[in-house]
TORKOL-4160 file (C-alpha; in steps of 0.2 Angstrom, whole numbers, padded with zeros to 4 digits, m for minus):
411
<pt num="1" X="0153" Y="0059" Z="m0060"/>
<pt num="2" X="0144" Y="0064" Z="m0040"/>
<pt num="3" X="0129" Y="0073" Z="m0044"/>
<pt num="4" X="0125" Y="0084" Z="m0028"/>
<pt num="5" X="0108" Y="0090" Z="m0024"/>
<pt num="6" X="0107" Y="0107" Z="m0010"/>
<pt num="7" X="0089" Y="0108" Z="m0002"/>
<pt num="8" X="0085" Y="0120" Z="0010"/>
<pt num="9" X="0074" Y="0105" Z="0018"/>
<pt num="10" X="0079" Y="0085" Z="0013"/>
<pt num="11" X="0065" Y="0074" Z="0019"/>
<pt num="12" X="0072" Y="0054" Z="0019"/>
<pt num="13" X="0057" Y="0046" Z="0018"/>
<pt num="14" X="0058" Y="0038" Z="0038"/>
<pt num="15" X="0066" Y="0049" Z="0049"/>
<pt num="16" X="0067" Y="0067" Z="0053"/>
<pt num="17" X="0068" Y="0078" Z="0040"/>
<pt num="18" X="0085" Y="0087" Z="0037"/>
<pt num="19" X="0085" Y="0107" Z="0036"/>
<pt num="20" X="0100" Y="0113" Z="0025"/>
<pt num="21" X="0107" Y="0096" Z="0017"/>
<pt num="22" X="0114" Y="0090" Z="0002"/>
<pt num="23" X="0112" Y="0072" Z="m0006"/>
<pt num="24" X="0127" Y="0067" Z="m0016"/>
<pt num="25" X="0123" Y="0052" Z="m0031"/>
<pt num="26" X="0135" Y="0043" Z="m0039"/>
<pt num="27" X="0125" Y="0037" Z="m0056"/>
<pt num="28" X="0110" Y="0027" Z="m0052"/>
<pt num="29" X="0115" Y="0027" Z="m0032"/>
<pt num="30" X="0113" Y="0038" Z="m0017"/>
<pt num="31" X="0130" Y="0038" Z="m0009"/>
<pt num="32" X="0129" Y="0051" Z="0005"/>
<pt num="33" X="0114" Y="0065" Z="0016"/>
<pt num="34" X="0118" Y="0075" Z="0027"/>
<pt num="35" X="0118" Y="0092" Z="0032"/>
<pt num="36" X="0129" Y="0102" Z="0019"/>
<pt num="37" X="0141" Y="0108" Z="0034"/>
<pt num="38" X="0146" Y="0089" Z="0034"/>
<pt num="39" X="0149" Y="0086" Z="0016"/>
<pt num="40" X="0163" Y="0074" Z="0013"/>
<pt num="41" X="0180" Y="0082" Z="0008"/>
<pt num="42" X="0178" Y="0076" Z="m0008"/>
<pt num="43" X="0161" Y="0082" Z="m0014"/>
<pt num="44" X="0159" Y="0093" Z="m0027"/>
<pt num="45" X="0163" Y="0111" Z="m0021"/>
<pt num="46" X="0147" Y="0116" Z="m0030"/>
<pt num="47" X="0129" Y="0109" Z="m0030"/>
<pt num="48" X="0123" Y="0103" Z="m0047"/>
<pt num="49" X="0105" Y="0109" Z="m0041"/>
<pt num="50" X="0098" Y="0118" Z="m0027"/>
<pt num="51" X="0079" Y="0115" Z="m0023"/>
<pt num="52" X="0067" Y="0120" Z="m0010"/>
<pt num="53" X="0064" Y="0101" Z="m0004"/>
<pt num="54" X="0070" Y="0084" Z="m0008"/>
<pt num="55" X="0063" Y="0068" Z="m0005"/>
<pt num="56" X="0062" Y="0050" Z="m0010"/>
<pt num="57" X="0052" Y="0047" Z="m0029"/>
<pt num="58" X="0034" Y="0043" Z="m0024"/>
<pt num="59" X="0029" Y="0025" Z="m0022"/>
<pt num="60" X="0009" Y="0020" Z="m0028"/>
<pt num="61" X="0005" Y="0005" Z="m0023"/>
<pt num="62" X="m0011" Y="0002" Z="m0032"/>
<pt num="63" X="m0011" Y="0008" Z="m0049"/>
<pt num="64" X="m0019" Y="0002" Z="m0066"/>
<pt num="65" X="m0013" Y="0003" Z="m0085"/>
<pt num="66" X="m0029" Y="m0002" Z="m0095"/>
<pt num="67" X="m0028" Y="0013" Z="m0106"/>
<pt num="68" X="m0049" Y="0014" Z="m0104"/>
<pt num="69" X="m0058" Y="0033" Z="m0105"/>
<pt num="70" X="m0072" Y="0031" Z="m0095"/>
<pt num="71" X="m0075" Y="0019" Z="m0078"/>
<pt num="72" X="m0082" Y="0005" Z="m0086"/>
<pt num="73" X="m0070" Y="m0012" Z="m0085"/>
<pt num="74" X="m0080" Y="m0020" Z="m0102"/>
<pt num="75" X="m0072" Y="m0005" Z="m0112"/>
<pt num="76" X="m0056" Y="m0012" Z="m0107"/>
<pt num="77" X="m0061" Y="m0029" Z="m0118"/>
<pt num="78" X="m0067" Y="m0019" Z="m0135"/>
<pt num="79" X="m0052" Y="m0006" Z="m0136"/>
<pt num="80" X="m0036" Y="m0013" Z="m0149"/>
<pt num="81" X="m0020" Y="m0017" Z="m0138"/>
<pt num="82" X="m0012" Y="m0005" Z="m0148"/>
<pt num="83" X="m0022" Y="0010" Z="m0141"/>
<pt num="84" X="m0023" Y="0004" Z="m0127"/>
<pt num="85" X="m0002" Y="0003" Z="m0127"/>
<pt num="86" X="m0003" Y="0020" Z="m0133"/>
<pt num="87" X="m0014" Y="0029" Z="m0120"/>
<pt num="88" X="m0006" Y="0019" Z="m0106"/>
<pt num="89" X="0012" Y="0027" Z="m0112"/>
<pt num="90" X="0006" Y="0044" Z="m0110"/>
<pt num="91" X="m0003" Y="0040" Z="m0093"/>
<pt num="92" X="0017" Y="0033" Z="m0086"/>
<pt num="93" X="0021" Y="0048" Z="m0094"/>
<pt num="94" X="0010" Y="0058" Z="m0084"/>
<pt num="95" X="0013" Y="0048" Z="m0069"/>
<pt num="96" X="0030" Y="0050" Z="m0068"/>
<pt num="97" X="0029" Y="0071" Z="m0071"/>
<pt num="98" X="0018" Y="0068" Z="m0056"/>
<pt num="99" X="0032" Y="0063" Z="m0045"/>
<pt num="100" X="0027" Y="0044" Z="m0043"/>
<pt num="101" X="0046" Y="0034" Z="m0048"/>
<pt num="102" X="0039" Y="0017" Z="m0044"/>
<pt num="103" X="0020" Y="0009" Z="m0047"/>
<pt num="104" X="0013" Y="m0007" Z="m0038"/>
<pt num="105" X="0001" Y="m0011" Z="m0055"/>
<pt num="106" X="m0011" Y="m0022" Z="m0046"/>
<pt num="107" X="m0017" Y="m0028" Z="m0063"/>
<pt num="108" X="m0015" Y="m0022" Z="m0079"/>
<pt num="109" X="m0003" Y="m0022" Z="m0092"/>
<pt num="110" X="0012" Y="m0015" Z="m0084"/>
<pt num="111" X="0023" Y="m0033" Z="m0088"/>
<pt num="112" X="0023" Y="m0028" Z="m0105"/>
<pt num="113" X="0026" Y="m0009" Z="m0104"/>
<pt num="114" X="0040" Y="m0012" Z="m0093"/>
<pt num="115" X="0049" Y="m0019" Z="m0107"/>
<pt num="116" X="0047" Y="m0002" Z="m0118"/>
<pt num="117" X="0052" Y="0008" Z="m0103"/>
<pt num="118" X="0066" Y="m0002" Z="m0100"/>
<pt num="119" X="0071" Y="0002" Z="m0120"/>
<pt num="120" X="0068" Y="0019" Z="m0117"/>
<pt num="121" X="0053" Y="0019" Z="m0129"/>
<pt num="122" X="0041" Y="0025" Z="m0116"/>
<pt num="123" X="0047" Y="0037" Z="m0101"/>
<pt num="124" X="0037" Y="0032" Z="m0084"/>
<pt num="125" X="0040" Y="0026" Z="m0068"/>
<pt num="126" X="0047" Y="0008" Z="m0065"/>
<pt num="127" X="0032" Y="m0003" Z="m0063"/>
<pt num="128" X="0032" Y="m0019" Z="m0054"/>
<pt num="129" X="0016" Y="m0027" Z="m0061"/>
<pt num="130" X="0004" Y="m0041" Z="m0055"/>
<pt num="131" X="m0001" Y="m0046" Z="m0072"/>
<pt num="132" X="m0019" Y="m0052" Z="m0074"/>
<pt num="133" X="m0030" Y="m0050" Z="m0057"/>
<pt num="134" X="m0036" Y="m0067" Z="m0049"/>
<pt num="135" X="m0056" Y="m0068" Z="m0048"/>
<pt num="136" X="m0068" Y="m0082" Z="m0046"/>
<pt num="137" X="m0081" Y="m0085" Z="m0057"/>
<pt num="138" X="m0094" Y="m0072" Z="m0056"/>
<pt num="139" X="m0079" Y="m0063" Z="m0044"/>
<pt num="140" X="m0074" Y="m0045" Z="m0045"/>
<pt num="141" X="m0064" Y="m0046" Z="m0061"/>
<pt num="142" X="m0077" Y="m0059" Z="m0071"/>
<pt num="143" X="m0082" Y="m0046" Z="m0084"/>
<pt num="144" X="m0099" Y="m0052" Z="m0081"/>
<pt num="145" X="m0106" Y="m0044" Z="m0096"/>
<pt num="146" X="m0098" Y="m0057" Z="m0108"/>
<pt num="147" X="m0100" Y="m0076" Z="m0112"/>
<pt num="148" X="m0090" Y="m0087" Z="m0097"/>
<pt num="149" X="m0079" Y="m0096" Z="m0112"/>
<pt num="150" X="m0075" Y="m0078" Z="m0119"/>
<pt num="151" X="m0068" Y="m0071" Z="m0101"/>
<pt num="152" X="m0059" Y="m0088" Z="m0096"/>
<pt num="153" X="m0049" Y="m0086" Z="m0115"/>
<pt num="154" X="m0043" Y="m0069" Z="m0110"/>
<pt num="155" X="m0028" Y="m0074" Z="m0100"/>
<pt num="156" X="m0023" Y="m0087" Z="m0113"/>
<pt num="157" X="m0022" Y="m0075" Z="m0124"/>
<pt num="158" X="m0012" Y="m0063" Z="m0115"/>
<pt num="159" X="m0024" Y="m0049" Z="m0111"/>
<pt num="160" X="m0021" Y="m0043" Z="m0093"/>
<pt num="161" X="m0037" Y="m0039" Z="m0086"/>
<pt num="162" X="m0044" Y="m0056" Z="m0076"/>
<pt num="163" X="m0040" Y="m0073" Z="m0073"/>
<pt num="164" X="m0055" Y="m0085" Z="m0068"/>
<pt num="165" X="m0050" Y="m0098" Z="m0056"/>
<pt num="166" X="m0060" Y="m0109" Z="m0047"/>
<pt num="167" X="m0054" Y="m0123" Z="m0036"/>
<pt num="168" X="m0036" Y="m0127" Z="m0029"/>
<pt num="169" X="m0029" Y="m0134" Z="m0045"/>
<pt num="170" X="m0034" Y="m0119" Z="m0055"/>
<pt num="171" X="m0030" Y="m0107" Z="m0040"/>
<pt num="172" X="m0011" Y="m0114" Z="m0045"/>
<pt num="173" X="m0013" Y="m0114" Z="m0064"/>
<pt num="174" X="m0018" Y="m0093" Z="m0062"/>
<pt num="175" X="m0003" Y="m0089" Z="m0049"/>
<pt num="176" X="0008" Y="m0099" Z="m0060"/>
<pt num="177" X="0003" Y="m0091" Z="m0077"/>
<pt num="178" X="0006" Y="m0073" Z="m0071"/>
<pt num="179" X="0024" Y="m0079" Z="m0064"/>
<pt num="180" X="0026" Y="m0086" Z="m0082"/>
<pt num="181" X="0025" Y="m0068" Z="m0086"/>
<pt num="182" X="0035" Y="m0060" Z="m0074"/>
<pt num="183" X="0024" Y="m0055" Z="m0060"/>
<pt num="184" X="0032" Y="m0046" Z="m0047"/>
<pt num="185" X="0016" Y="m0048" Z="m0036"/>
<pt num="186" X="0001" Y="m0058" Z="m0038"/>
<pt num="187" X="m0018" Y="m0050" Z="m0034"/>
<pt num="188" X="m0032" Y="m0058" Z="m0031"/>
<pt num="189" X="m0052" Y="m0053" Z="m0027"/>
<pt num="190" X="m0055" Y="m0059" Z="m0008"/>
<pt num="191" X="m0071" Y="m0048" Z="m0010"/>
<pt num="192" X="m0082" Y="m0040" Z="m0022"/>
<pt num="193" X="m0082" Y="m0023" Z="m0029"/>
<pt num="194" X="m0091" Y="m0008" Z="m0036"/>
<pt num="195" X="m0084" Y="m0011" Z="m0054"/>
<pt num="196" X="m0091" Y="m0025" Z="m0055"/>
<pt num="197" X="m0109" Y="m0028" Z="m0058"/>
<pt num="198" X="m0117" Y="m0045" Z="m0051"/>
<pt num="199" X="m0105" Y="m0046" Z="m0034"/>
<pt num="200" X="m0107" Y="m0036" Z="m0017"/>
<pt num="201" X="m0094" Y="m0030" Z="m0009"/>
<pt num="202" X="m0094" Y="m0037" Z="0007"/>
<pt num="203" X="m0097" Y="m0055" Z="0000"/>
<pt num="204" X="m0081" Y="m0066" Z="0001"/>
<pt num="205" X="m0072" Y="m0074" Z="m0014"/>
<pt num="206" X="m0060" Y="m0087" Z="m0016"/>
<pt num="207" X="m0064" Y="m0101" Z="0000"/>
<pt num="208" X="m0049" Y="m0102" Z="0013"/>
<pt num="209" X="m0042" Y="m0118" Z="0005"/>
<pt num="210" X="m0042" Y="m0110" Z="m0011"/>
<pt num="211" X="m0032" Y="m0092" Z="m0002"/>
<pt num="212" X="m0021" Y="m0104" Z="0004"/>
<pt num="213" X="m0017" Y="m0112" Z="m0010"/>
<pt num="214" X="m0015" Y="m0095" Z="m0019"/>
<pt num="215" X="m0003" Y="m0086" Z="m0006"/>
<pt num="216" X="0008" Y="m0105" Z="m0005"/>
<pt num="217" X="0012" Y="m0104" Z="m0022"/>
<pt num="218" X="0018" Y="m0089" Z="m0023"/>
<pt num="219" X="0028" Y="m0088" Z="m0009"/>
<pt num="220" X="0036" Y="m0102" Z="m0016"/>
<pt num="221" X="0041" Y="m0091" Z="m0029"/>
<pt num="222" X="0046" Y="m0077" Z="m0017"/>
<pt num="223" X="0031" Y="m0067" Z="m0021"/>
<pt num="224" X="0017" Y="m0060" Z="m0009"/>
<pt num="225" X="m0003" Y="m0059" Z="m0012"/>
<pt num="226" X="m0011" Y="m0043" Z="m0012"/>
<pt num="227" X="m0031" Y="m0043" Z="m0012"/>
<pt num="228" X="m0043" Y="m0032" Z="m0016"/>
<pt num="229" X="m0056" Y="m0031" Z="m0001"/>
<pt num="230" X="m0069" Y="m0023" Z="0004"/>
<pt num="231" X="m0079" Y="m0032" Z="0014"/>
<pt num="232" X="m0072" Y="m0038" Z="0032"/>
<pt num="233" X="m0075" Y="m0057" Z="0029"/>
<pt num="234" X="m0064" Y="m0058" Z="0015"/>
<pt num="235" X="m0051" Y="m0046" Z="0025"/>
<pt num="236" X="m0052" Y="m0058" Z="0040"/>
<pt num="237" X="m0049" Y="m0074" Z="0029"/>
<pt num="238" X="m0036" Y="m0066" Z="0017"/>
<pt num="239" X="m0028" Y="m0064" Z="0034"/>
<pt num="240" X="m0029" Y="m0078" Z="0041"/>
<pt num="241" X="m0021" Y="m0085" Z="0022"/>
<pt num="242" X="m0006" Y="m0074" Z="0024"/>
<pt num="243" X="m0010" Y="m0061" Z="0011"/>
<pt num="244" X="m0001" Y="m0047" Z="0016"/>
<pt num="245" X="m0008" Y="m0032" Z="0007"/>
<pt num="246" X="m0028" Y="m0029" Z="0008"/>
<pt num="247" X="m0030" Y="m0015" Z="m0005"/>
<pt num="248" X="m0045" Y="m0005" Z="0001"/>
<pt num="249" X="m0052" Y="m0010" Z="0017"/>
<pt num="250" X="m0069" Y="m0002" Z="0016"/>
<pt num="251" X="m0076" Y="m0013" Z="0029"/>
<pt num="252" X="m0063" Y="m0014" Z="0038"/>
<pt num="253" X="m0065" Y="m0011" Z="0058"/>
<pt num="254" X="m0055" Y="m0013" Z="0076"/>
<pt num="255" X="m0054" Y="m0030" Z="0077"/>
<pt num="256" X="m0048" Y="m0032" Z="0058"/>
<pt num="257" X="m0038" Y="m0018" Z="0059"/>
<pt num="258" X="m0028" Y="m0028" Z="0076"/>
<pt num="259" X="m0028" Y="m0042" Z="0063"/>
<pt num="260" X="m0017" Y="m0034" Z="0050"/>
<pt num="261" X="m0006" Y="m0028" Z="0065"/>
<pt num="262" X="m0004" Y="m0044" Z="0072"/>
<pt num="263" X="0000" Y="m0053" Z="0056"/>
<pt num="264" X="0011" Y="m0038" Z="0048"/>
<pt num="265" X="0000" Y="m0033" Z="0035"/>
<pt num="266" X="0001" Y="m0017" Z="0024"/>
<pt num="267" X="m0016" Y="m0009" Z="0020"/>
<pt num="268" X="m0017" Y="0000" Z="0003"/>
<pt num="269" X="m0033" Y="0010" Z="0005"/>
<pt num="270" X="m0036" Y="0020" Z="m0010"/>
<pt num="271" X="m0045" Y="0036" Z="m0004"/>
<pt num="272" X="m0042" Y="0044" Z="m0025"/>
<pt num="273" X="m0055" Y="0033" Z="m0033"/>
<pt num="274" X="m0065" Y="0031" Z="m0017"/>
<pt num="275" X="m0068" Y="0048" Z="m0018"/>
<pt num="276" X="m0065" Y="0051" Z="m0037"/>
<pt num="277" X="m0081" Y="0038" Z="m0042"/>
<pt num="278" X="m0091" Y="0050" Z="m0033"/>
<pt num="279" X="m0089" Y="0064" Z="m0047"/>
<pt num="280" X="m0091" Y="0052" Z="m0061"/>
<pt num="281" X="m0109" Y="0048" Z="m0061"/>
<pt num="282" X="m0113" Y="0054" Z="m0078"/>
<pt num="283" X="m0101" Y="0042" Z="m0085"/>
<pt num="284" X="m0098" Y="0026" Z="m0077"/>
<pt num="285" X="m0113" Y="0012" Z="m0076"/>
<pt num="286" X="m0127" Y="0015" Z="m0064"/>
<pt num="287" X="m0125" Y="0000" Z="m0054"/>
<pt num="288" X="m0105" Y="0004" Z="m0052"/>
<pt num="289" X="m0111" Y="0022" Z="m0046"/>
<pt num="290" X="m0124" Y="0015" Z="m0034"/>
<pt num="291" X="m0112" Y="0003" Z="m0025"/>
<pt num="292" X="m0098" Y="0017" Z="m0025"/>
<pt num="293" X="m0108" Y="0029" Z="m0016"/>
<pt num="294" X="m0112" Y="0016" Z="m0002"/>
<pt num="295" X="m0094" Y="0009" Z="0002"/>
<pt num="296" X="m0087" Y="0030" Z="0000"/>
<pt num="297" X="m0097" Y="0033" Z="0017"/>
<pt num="298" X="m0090" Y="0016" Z="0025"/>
<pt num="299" X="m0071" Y="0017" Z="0018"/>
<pt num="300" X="m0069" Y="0035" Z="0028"/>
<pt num="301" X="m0075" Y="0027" Z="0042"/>
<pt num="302" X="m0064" Y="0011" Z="0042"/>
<pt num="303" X="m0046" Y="0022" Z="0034"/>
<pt num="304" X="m0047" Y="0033" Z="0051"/>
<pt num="305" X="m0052" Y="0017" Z="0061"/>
<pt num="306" X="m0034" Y="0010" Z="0054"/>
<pt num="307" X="m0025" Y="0025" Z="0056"/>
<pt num="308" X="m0030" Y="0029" Z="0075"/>
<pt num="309" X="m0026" Y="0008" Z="0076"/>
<pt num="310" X="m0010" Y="0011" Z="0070"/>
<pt num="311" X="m0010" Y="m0001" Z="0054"/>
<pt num="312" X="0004" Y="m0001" Z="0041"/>
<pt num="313" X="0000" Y="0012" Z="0024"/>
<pt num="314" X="0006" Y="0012" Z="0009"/>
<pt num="315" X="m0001" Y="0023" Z="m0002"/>
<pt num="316" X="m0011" Y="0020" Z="m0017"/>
<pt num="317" X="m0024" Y="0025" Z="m0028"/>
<pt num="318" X="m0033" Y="0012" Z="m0039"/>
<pt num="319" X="m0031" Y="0026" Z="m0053"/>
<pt num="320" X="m0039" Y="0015" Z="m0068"/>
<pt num="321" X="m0046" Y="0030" Z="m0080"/>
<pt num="322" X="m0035" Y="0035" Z="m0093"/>
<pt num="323" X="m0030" Y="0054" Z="m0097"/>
<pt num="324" X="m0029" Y="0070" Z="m0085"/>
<pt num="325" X="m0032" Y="0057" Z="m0067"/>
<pt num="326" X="m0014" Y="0054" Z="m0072"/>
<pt num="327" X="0000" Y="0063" Z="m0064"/>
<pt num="328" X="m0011" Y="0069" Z="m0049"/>
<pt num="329" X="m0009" Y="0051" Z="m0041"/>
<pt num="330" X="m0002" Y="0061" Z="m0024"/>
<pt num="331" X="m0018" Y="0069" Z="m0021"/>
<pt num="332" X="m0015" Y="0053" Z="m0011"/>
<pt num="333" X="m0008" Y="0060" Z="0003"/>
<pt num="334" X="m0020" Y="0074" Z="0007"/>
<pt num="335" X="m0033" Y="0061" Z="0008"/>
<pt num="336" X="m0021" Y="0053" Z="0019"/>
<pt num="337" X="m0020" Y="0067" Z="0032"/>
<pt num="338" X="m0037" Y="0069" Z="0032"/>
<pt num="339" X="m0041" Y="0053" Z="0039"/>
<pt num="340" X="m0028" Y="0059" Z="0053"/>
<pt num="341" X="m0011" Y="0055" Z="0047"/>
<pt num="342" X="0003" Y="0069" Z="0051"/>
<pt num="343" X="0009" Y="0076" Z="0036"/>
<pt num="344" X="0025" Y="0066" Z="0037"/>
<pt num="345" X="0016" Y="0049" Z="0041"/>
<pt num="346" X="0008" Y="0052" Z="0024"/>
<pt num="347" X="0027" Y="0055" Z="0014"/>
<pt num="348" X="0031" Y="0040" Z="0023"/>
<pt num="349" X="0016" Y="0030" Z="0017"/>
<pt num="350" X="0021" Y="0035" Z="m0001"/>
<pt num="351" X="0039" Y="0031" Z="0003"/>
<pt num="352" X="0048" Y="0020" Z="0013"/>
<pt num="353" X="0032" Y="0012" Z="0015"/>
<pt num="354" X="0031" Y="0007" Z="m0005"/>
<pt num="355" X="0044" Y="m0006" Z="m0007"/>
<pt num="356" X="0036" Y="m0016" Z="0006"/>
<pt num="357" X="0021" Y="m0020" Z="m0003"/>
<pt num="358" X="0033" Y="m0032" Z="m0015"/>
<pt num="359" X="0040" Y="m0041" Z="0000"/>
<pt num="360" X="0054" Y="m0051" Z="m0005"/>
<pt num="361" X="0055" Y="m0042" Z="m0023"/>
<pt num="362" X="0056" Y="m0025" Z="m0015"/>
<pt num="363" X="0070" Y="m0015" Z="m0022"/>
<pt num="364" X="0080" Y="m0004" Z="m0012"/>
<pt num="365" X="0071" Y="0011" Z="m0013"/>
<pt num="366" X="0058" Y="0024" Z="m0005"/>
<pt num="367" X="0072" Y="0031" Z="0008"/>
<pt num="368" X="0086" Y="0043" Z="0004"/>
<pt num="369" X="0099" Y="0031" Z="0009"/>
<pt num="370" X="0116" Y="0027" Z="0004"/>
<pt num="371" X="0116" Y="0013" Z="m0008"/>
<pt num="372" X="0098" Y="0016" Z="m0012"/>
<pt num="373" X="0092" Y="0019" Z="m0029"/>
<pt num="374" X="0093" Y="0038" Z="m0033"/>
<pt num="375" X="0074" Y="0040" Z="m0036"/>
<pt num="376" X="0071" Y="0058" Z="m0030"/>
<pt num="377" X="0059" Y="0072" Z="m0032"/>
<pt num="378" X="0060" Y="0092" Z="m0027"/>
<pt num="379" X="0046" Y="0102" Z="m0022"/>
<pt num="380" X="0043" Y="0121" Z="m0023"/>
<pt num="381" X="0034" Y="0120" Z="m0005"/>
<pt num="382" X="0038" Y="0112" Z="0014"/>
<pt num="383" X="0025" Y="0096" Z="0015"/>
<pt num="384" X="0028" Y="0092" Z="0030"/>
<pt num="385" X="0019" Y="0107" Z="0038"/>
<pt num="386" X="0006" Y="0109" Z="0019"/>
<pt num="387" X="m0003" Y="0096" Z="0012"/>
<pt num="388" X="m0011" Y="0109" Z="m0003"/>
<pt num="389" X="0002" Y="0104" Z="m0013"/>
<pt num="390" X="m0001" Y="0086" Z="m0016"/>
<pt num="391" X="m0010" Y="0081" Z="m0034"/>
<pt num="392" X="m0002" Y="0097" Z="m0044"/>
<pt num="393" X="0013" Y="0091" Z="m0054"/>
<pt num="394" X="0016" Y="0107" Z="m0058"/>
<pt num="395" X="0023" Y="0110" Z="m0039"/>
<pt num="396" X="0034" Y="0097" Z="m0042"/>
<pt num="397" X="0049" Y="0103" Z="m0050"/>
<pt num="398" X="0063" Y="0093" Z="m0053"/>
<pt num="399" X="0064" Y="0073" Z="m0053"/>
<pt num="400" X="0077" Y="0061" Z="m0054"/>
<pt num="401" X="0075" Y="0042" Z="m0058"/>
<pt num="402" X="0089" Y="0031" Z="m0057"/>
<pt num="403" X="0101" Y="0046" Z="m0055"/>
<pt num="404" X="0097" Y="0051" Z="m0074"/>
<pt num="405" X="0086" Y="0071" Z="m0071"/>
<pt num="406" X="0070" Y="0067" Z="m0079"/>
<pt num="407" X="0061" Y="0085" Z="m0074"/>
<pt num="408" X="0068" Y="0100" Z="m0070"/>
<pt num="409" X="0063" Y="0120" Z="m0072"/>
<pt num="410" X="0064" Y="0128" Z="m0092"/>
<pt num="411" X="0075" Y="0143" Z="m0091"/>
């Protein structure tokens, strides 16, 4: 049965938008857009739903299902899988309702919540999941607060927070232990962070043999590295590795920004928890609070840096705090604008932008183009010309994922 969708505006993720269209979907696939004058002599003579605008499902690049309550990664080690399963499933939920379709979980336990989604146990976007997070010994995702021996037993036993590598041969161990699981992405820590409490956030992690090792073995395996970096010296040698995502980029400045240009890399820069940290002071440990503050000043300096240079966005958020964070995740792309993207630079970021971050395990998605998956969202307002409407799920009002409507109006 062709489902067809009337908008008074159909946005196709790249590319003009389309006043007065209609997008026709055949089960899980979109098969025809255009203007409505155009239709196809055999399209339904009636729409199935008419909305104010359409658009592709929203595509975070950077998000995290640890089903914690407060910023504080050691909490993520002392709460029962089974809660943290069960906050995690309303979180997708609230994701989804949100308008995200598609997550990039940069570390987490996604692998395994795919699975209930898949079963129809949980409803939430499809994730595509990096598994445990790579990290050196005292790195960004060592959970310094524990025994070594306790840390490095995690990822035997399944728990998806950090891997500890050190040294080429372990390098490989880690990257092939999250393919084991079914990683679609591996992530690794090429620089410190504010979570974490020993490390700074310029410092580099993981040498350049050890990078290299890392982004070898996956590509063997048709994956891509993303890596978490703030500090310039770990971008420039995550770089020169071939990691093709750098998630964050505080530091990040011209000549690094011409870097990821010449080598086709995506920045995934996170602005949400940047700016979400600084509200959370009361809550999160003071040494995390301390560093945040620092790298909020310097990453709104180096995201507009990137956008007048022209690098490649996707957007993300780093949202890691389970509960009402949820479901705002394209608040994103306010934050986007204000560091001087046009409106539709920032839908495209969250769009046709997304798939990219997976390389070769990219699905067809993120565009409204026949043959594409029929992820798709409406809106109540125009975003191409009003950005107040990003990070209020109530304002989006009907969602489709794989054809199937998920959202739509009560009547």
């Amino acid at each position: 049965m062709t489902t067809r969708i009337d908008a008074a505006l159909v946005i196709p993720g790249a590319g003009d938008p389309i006043p007065d269209a209609t997008v026709l979907l055949d089960a899980a696939t979109i098969v025809w857009i255009g203007p409505t004058e155009n239709l196809p002599d055999d399209a339904p003579t009636d729409a199935t739903t008419t909305v104010t605008t359409l658009m592709p499902g929203l595509w975070e690049c950077h998000g995290h299902f640890f089903g914690i309550k407060i910023p504080d990664v050691e909490t993520a080690l002392k709460i029962h899988p089974t809660l943290s399963g069960a906050r995690s499933a309303a979180d997708l939920t609230a994701t989804l309702m949100g308008g995200v379709t598609s997550v990039r979980e940069m570390g987490g336990n996604g692998i395994y919540l795919q699975q209930g989604i898949d079963e129809g146990t949980i409803t939430g976007p499809t994730i595509y999941s990096a598994g445990a997070i790579l990290s050196t010994t005292g790195g960004h995702a060592d959970v310094h607060g524990y025994p070594l021996d306790f840390v490095e037993s995690l990822a035997l036993r399944n728990i998806t927070f950090g891997a500890i590598a050190d040294g080429v041969p372990q390098c490989l161990k880690a990257v092939r232990m999250q393919l084991r699981k079914g990683a679609k992405v591996i992530k690794i820590c090429a620089s410190g962070g504010v979570m974490s409490e020993i490390d700074h956030p310029i410092h580099q992690q993981f040498s350049a043999a050890e990078l290299s090792a890392i982004v070898e073995e996956a590509t063997r395996a048709e994956r891509i590295v993303g890596a978490h970096c703030h500090g310039k010296p770990g971008i420039m040698a995550a770089l020169e590795a071939g990691v093709k995502t750098i998630e964050h980029g505080s530091y990040l400045d011209e000549e690094a920004a011409t870097a990821m240009i010449e080598t086709d890399a995506i920045l995934v820069p996170t602005r949400f928890v940047i700016n979400a940290i600084l509200g959370m002071e009361a809550i999160m440990p003071a040494y995390a609070y301390r560093k945040g503050v620092v790298v909020a000043e310097q990453h709104a300096i180096a995201l507009k840096i990137a956008v007048a240079a022209g690098v490649k966005i996707a957007m993300g958020t780093d949202i890691f705090v389970s509960g009402a964070m949820y479901g705002t995740n394209s608040l994103e792309l306010a934050l986007l604008v204000e560091a001087g993207m046009t409106p539709l630079e920032a839908i495209r970021a969250a769009t046709a932008n997304g798939p990219d971050t997976l390389g070769p395990q990219a699905p067809l998605s993120g565009q409204l183009i026949p043959g594409y998956d029929a992820d798709l969202i409406a809106l109540d307002w125009d975003p191409t010309n009003d950005v107040s409407g990003w990070g209020d799920p109530d304002r989006v009002t009907h969602i489709w994922k794989a054809g199937k409507p998920i959202k739509a109006p009560s009547r």
